[in-house]
N, CA, C and O atoms as a Tinker XYZ file with bonds, in Angstrom:
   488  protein
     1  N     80.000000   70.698000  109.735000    73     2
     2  CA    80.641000   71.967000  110.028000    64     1     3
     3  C     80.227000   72.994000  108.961000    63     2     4     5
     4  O     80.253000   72.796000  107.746000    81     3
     5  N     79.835000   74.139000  109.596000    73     3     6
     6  CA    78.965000   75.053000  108.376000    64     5     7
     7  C     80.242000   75.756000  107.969000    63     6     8     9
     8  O     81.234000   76.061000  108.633000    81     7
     9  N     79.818000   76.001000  106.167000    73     7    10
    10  CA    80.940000   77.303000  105.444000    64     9    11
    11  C     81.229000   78.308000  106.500000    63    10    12    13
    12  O     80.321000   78.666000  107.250000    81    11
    13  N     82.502000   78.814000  106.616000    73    11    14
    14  CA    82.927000   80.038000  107.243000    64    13    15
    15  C     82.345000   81.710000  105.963000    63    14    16    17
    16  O     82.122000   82.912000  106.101000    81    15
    17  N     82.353000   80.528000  104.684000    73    15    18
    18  CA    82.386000   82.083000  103.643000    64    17    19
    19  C     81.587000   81.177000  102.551000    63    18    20    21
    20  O     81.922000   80.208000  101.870000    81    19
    21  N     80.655000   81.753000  102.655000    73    19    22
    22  CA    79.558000   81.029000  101.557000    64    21    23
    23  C     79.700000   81.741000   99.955000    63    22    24    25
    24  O     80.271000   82.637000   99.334000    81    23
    25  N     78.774000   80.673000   99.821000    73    23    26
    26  CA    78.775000   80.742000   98.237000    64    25    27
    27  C     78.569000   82.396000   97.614000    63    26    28    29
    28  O     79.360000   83.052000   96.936000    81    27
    29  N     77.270000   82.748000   98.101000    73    27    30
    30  CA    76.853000   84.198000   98.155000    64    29    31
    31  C     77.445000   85.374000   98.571000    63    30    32    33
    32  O     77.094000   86.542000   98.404000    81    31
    33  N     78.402000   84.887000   99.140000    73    31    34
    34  CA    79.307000   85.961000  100.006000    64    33    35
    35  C     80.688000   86.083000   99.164000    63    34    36    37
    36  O     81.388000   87.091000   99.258000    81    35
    37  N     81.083000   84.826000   98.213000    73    35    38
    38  CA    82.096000   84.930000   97.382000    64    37    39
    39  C     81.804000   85.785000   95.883000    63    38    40    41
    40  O     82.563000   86.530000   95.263000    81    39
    41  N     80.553000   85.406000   95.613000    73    39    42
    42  CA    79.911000   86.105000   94.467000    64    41    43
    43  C     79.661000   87.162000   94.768000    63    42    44    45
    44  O     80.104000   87.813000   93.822000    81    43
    45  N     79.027000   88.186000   95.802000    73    43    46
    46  CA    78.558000   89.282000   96.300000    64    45    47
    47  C     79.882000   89.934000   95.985000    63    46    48    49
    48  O     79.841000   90.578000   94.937000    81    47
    49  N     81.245000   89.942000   96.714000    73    47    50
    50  CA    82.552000   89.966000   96.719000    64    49    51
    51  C     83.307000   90.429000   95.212000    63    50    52    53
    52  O     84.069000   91.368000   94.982000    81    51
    53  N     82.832000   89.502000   94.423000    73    51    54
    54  CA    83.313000   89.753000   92.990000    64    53    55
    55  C     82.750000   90.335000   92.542000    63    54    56    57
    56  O     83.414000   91.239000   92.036000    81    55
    57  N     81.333000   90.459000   92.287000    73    55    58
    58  CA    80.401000   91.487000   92.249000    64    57    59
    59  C     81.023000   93.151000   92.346000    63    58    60    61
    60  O     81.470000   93.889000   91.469000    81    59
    61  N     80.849000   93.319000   93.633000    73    59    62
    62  CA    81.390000   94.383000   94.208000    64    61    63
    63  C     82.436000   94.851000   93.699000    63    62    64    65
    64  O     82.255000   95.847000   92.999000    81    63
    65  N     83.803000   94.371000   93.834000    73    63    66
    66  CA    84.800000   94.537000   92.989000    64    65    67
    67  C     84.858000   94.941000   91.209000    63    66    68    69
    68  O     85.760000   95.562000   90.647000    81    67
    69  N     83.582000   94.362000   90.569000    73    67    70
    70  CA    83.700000   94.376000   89.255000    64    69    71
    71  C     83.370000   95.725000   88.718000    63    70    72    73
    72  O     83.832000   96.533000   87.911000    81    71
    73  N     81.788000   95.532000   89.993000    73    71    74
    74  CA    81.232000   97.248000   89.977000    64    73    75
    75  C     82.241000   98.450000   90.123000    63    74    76    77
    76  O     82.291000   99.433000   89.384000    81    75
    77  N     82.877000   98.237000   90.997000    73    75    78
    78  CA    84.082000   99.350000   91.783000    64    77    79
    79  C     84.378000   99.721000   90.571000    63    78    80    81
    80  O     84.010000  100.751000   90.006000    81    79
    81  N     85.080000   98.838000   90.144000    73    79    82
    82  CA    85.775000   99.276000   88.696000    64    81    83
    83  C     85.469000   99.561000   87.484000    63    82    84    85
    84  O     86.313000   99.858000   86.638000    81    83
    85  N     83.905000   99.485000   87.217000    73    83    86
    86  CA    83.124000   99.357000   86.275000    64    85    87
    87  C     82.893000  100.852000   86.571000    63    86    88    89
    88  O     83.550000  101.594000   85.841000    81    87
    89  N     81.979000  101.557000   87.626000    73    87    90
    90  CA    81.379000  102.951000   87.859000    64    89    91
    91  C     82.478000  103.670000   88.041000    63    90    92    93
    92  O     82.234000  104.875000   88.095000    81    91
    93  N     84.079000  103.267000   88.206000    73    91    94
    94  CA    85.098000  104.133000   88.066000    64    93    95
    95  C     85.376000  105.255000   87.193000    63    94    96    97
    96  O     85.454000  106.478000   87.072000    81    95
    97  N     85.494000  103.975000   86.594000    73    95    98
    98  CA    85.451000  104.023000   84.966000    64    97    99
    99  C     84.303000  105.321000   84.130000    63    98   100   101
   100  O     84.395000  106.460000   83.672000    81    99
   101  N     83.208000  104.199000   84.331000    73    99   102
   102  CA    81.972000  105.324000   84.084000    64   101   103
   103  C     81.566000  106.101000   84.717000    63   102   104   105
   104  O     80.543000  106.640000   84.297000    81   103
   105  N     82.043000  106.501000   85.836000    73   103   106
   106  CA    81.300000  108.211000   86.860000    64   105   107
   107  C     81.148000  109.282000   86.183000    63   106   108   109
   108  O     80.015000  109.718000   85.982000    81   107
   109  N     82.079000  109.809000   85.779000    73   107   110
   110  CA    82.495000  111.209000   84.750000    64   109   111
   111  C     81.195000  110.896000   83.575000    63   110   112   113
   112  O     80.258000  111.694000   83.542000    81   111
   113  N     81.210000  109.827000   82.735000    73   111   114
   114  CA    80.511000  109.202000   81.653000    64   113   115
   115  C     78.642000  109.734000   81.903000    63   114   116   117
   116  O     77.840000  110.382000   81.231000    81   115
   117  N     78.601000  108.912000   83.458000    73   115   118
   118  CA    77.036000  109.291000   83.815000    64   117   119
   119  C     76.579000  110.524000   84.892000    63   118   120   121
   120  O     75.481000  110.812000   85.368000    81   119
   121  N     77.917000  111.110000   85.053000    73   119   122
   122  CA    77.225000  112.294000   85.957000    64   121   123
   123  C     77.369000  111.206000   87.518000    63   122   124   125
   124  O     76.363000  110.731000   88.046000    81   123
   125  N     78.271000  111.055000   87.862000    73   123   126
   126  CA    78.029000  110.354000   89.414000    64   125   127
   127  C     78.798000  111.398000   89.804000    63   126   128   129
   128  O     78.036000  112.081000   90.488000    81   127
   129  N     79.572000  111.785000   89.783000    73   127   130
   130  CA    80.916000  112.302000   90.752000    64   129   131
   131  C     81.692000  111.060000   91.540000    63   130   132   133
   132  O     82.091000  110.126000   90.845000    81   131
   133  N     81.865000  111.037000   92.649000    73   131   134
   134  CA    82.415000  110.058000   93.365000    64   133   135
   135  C     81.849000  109.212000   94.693000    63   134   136   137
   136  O     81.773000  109.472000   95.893000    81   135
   137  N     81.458000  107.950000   93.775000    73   135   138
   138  CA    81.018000  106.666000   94.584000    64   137   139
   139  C     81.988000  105.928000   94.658000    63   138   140   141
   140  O     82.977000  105.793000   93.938000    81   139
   141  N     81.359000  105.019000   96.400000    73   139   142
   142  CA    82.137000  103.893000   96.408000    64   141   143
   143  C     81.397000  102.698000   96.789000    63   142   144   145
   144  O     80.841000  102.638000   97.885000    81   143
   145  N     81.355000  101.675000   95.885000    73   143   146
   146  CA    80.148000  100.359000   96.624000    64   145   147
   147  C     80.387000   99.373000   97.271000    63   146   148   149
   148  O     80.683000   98.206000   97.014000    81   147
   149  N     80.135000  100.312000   98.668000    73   147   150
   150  CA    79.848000   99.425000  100.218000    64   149   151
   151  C     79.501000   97.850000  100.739000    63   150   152   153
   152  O     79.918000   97.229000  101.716000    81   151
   153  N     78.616000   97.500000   99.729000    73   151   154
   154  CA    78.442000   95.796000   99.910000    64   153   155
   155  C     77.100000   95.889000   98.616000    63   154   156   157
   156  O     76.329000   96.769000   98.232000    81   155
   157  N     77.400000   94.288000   98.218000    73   155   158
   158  CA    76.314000   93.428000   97.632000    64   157   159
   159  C     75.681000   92.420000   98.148000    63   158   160   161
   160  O     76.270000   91.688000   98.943000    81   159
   161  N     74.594000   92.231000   97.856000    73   159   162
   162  CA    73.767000   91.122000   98.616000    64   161   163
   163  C     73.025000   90.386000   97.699000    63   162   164   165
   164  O     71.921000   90.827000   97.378000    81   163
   165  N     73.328000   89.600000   97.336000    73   163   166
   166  CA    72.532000   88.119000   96.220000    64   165   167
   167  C     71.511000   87.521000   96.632000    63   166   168   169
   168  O     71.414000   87.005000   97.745000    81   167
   169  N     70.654000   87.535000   95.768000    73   167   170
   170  CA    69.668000   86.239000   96.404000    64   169   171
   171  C     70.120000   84.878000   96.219000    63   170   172   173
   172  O     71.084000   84.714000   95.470000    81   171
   173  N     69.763000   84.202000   96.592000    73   171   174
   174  CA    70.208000   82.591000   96.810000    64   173   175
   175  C     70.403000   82.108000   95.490000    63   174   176   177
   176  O     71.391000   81.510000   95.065000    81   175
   177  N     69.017000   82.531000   94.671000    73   175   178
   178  CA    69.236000   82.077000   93.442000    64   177   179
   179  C     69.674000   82.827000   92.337000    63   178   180   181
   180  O     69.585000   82.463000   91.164000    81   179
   181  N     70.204000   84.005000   92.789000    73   179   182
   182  CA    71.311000   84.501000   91.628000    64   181   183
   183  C     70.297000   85.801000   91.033000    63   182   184   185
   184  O     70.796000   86.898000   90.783000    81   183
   185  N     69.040000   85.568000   90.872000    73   183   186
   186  CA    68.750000   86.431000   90.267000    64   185   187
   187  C     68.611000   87.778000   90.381000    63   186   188   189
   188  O     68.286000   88.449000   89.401000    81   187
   189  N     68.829000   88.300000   91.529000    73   187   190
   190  CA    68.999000   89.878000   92.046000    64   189   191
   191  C     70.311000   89.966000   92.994000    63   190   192   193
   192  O     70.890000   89.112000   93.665000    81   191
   193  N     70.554000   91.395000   92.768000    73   191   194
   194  CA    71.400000   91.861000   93.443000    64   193   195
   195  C     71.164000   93.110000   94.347000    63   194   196   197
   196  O     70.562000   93.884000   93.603000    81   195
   197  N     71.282000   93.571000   95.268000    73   195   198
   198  CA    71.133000   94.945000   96.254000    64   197   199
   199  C     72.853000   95.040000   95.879000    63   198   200   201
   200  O     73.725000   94.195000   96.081000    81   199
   201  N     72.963000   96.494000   95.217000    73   199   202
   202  CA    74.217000   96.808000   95.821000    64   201   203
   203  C     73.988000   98.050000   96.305000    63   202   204   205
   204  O     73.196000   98.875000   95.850000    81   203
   205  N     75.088000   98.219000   97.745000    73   203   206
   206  CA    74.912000   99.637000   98.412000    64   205   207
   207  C     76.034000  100.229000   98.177000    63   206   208   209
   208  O     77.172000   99.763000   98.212000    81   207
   209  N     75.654000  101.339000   97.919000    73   207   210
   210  CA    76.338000  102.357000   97.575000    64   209   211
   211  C     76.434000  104.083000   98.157000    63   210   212   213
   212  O     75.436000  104.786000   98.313000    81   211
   213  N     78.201000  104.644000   98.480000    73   211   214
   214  CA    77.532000  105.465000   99.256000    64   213   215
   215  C     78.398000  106.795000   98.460000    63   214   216   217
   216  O     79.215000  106.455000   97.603000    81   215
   217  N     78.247000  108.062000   98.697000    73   215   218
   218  CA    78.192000  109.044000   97.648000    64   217   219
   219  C     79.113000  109.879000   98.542000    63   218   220   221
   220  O     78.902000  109.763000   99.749000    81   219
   221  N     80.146000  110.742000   98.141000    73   219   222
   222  CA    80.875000  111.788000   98.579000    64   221   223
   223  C     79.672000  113.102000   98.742000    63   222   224   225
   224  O     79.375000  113.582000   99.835000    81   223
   225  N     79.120000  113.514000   97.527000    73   223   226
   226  CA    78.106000  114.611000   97.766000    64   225   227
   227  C     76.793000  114.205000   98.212000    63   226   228   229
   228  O     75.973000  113.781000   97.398000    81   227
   229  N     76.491000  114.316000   99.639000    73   227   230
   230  CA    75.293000  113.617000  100.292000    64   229   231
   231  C     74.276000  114.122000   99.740000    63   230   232   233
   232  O     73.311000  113.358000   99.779000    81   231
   233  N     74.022000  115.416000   99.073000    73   231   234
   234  CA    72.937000  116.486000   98.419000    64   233   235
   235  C     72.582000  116.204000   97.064000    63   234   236   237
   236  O     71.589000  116.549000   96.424000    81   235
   237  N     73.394000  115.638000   96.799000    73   235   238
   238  CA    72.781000  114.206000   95.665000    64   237   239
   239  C     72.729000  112.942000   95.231000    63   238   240   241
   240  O     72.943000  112.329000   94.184000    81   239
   241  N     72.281000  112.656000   96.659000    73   239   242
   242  CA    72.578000  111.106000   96.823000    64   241   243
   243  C     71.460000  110.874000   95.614000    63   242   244   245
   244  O     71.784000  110.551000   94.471000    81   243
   245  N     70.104000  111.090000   96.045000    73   243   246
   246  CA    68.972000  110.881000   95.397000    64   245   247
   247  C     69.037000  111.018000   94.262000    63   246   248   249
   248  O     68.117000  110.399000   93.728000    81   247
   249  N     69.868000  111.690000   93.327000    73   247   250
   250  CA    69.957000  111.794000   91.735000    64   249   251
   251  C     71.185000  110.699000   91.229000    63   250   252   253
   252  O     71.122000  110.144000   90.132000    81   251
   253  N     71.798000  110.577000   91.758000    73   251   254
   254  CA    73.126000  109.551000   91.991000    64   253   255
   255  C     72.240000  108.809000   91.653000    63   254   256   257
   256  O     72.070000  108.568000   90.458000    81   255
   257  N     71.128000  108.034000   93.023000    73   255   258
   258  CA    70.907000  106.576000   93.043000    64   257   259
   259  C     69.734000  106.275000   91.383000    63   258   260   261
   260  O     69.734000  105.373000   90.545000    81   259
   261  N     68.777000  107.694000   91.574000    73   259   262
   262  CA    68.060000  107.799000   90.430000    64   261   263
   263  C     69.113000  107.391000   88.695000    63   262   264   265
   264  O     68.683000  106.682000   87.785000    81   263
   265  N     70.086000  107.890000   88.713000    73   263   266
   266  CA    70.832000  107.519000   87.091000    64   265   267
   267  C     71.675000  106.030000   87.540000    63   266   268   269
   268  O     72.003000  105.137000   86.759000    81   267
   269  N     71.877000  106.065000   88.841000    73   267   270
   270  CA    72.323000  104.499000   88.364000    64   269   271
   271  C     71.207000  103.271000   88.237000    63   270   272   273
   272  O     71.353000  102.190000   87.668000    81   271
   273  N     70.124000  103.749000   88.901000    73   271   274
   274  CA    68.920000  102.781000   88.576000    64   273   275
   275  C     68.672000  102.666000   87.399000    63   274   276   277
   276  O     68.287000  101.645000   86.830000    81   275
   277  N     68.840000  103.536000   87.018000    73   275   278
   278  CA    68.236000  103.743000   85.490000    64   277   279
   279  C     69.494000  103.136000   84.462000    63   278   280   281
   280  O     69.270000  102.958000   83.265000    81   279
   281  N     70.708000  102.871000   85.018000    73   279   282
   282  CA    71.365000  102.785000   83.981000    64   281   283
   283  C     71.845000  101.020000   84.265000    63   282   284   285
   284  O     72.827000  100.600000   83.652000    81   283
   285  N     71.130000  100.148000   85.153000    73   283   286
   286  CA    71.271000   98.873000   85.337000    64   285   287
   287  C     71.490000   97.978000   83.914000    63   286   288   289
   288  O     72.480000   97.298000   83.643000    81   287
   289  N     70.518000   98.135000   83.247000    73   287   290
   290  CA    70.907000   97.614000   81.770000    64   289   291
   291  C     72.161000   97.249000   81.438000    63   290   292   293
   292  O     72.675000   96.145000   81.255000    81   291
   293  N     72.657000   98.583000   81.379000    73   291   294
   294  CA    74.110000   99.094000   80.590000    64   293   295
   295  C     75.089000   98.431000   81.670000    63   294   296   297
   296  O     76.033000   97.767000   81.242000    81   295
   297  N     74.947000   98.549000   82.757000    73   295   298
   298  CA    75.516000   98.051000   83.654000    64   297   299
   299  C     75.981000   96.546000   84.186000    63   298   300   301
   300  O     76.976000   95.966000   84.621000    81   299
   301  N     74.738000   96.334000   83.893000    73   299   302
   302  CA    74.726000   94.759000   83.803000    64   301   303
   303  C     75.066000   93.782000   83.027000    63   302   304   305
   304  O     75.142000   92.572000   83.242000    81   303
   305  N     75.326000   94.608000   81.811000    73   303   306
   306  CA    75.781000   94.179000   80.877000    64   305   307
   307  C     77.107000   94.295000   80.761000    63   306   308   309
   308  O     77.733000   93.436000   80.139000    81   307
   309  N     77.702000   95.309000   81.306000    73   307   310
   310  CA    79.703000   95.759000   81.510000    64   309   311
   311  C     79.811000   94.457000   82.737000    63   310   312   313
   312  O     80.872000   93.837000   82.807000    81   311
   313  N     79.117000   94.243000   83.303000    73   311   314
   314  CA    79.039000   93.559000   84.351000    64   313   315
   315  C     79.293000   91.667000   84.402000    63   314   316   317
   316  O     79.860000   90.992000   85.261000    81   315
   317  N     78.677000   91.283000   83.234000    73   315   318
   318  CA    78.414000   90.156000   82.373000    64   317   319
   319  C     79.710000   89.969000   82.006000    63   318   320   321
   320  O     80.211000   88.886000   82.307000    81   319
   321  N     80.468000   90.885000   81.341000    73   319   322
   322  CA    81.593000   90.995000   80.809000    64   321   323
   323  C     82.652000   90.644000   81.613000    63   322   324   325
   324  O     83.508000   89.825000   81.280000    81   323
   325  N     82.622000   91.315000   82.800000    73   323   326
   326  CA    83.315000   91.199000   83.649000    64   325   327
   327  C     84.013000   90.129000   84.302000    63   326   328   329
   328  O     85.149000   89.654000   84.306000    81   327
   329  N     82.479000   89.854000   85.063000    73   327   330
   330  CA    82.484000   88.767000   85.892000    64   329   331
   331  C     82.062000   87.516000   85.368000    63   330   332   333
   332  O     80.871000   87.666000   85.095000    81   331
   333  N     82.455000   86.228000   85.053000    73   331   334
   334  CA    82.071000   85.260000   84.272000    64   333   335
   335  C     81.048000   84.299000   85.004000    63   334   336   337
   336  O     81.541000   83.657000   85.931000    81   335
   337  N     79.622000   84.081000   84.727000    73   335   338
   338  CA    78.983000   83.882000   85.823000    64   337   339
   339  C     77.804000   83.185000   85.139000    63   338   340   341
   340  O     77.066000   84.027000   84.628000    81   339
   341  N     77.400000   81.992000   84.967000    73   339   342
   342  CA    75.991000   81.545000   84.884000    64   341   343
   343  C     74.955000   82.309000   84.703000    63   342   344   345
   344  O     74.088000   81.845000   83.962000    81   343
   345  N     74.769000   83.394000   85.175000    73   343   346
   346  CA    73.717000   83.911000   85.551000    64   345   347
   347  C     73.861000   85.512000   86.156000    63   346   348   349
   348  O     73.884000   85.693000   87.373000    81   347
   349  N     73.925000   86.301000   85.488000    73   347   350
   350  CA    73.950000   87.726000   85.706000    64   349   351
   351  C     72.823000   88.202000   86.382000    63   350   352   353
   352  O     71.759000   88.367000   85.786000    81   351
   353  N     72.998000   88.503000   87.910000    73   351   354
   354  CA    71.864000   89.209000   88.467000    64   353   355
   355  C     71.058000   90.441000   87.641000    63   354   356   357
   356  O     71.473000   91.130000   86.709000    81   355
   357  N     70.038000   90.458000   88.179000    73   355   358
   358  CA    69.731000   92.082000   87.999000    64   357   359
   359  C     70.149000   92.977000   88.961000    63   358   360   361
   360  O     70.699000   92.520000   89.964000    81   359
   361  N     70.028000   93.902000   88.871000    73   359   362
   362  CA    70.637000   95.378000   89.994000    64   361   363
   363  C     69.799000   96.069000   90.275000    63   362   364   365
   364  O     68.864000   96.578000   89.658000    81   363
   365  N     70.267000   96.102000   91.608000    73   363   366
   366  CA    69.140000   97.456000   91.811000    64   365   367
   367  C     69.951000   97.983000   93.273000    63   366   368   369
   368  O     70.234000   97.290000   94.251000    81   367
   369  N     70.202000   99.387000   93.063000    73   367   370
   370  CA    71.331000  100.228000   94.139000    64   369   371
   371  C     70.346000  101.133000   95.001000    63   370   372   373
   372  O     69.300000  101.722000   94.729000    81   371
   373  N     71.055000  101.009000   96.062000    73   371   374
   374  CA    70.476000  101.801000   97.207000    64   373   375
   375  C     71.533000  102.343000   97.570000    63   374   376   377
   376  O     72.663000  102.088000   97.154000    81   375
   377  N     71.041000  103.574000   98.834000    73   375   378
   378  CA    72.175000  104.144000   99.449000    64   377   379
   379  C     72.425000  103.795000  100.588000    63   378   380   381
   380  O     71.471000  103.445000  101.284000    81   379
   381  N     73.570000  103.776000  101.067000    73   379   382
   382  CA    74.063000  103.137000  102.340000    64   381   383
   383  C     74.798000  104.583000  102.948000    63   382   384   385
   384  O     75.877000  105.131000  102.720000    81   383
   385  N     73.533000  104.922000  103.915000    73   383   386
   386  CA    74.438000  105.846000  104.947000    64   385   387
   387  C     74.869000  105.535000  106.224000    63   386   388   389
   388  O     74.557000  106.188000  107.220000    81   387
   389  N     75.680000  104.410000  106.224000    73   387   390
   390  CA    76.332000  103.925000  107.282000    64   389   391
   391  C     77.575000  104.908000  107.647000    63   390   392   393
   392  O     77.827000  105.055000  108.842000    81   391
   393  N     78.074000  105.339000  107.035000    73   391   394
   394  CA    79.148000  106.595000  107.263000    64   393   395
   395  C     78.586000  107.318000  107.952000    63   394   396   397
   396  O     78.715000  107.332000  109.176000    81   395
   397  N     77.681000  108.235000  107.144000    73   395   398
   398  CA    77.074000  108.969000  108.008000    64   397   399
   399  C     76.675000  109.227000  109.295000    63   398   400   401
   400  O     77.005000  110.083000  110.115000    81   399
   401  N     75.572000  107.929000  109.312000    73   399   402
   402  CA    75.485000  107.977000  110.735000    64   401   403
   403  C     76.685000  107.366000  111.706000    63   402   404   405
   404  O     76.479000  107.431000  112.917000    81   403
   405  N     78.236000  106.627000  111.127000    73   403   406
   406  CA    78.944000  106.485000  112.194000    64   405   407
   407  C     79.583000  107.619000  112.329000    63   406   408   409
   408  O     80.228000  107.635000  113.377000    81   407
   409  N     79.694000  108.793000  111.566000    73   407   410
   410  CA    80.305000  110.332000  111.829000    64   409   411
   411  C     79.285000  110.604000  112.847000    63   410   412   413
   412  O     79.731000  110.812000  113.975000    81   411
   413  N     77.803000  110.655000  112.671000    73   411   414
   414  CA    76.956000  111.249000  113.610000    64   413   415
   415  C     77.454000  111.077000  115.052000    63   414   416   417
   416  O     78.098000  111.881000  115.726000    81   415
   417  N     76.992000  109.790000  115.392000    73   415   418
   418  CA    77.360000  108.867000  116.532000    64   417   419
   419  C     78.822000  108.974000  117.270000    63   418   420   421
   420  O     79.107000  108.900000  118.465000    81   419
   421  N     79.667000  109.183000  116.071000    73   419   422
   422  CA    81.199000  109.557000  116.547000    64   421   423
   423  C     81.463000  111.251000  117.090000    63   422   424   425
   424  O     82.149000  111.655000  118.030000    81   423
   425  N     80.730000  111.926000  116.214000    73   423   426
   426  CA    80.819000  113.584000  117.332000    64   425   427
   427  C     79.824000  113.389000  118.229000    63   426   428   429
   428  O     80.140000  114.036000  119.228000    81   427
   429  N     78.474000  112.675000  118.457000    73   427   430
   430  CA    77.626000  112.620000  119.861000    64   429   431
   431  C     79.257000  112.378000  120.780000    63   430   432   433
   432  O     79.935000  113.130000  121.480000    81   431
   433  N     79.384000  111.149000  120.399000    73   431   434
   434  CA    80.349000  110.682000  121.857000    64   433   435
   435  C     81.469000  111.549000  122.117000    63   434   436   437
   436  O     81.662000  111.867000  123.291000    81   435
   437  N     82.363000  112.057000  121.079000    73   435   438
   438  CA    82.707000  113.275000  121.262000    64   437   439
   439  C     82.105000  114.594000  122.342000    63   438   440   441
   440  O     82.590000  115.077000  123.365000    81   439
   441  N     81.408000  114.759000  121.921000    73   439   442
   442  CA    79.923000  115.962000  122.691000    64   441   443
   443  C     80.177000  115.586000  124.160000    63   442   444   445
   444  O     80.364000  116.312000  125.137000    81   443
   445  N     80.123000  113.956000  124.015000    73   443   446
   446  CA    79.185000  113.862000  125.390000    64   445   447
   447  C     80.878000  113.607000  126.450000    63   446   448   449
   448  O     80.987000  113.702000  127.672000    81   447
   449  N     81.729000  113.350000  125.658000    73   447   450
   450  CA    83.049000  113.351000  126.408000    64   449   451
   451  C     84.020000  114.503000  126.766000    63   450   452   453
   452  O     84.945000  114.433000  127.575000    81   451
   453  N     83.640000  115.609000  126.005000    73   451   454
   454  CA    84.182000  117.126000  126.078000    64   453   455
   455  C     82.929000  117.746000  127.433000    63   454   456   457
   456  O     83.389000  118.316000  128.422000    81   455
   457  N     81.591000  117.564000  127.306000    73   455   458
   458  CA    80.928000  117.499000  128.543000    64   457   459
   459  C     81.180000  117.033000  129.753000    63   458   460   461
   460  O     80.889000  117.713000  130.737000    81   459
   461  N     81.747000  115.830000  129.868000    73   459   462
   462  CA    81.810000  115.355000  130.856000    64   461   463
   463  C     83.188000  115.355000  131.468000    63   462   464   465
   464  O     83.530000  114.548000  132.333000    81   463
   465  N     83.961000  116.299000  130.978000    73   463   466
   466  CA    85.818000  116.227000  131.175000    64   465   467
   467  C     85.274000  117.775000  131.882000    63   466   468   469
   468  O     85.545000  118.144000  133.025000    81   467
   469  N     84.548000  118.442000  130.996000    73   467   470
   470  CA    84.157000  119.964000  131.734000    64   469   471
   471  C     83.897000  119.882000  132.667000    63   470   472   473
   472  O     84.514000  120.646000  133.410000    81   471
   473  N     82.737000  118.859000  133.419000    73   471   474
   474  CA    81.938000  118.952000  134.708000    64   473   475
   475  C     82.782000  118.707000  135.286000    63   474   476   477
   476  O     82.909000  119.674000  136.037000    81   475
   477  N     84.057000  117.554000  135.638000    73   475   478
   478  CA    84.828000  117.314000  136.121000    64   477   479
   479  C     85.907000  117.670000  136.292000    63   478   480   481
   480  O     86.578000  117.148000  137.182000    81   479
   481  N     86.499000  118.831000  135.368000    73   479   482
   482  CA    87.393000  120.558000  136.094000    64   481   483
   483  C     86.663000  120.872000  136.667000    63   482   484   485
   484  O     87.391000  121.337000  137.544000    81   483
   485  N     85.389000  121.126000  137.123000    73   483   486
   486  CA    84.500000  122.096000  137.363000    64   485   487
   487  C     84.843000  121.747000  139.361000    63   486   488
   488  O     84.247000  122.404000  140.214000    81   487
């Protein structure tokens, strides 16, 4: 009978959480404004991490993701601290515009349901 919640998925989890509270903390510190991180993804063997991350000011996502790349070190190291772990991934953050596009997708259907209530007074 396979895990319902794997190994990677418990670590990803704590991960996430440690970060939350870690870039809270430090936003103001590095110039983020206000993030929130969406999911982590581990490799099998621990040694990397994807975390996604998604940004209140979409017009600087790209400088956002640019200083937290850059600040993985420091990070990883608050991180170490944190989370008690064999083996401290490395980091590396991307942006996750899954919001985004479910706002997009959510006024299309909107659009297309205020359209189609019209034709049908019509």
């Amino acid at each position: 009978m396979p895990k319902r919640y794997s190994r990677m998925q418990r670590i990803g989890d704590l991960i996430q959480t440690a970060l939350a509270d870690i870039l809270q903390r430090e936003a103001e510190n590095m110039g983020l404004g206000i993030i929130s991180v969406t999911g982590v993804n581990v490799s099998p063997d621990m040694s990397f991490a994807k975390i996604y991350v998604s940004v209140l000011d979409e017009e600087h996502a790209e400088n956002i993701l640019k200083n937290l790349n850059e600040a993985t070190k420091s990070l990883r190291y608050e991180l170490a601290h944190a989370v008690k772990l064999r083996v401290t991934p490395e980091l590396r953050f991307y942006y996750d515009d899954s919001t985004l596009r479910g706002n997009r997708i959510s006024s299309l259907i909107n659009t297309a349901l205020k359209d189609n209530k019209s034709e049908n007074d019509e």
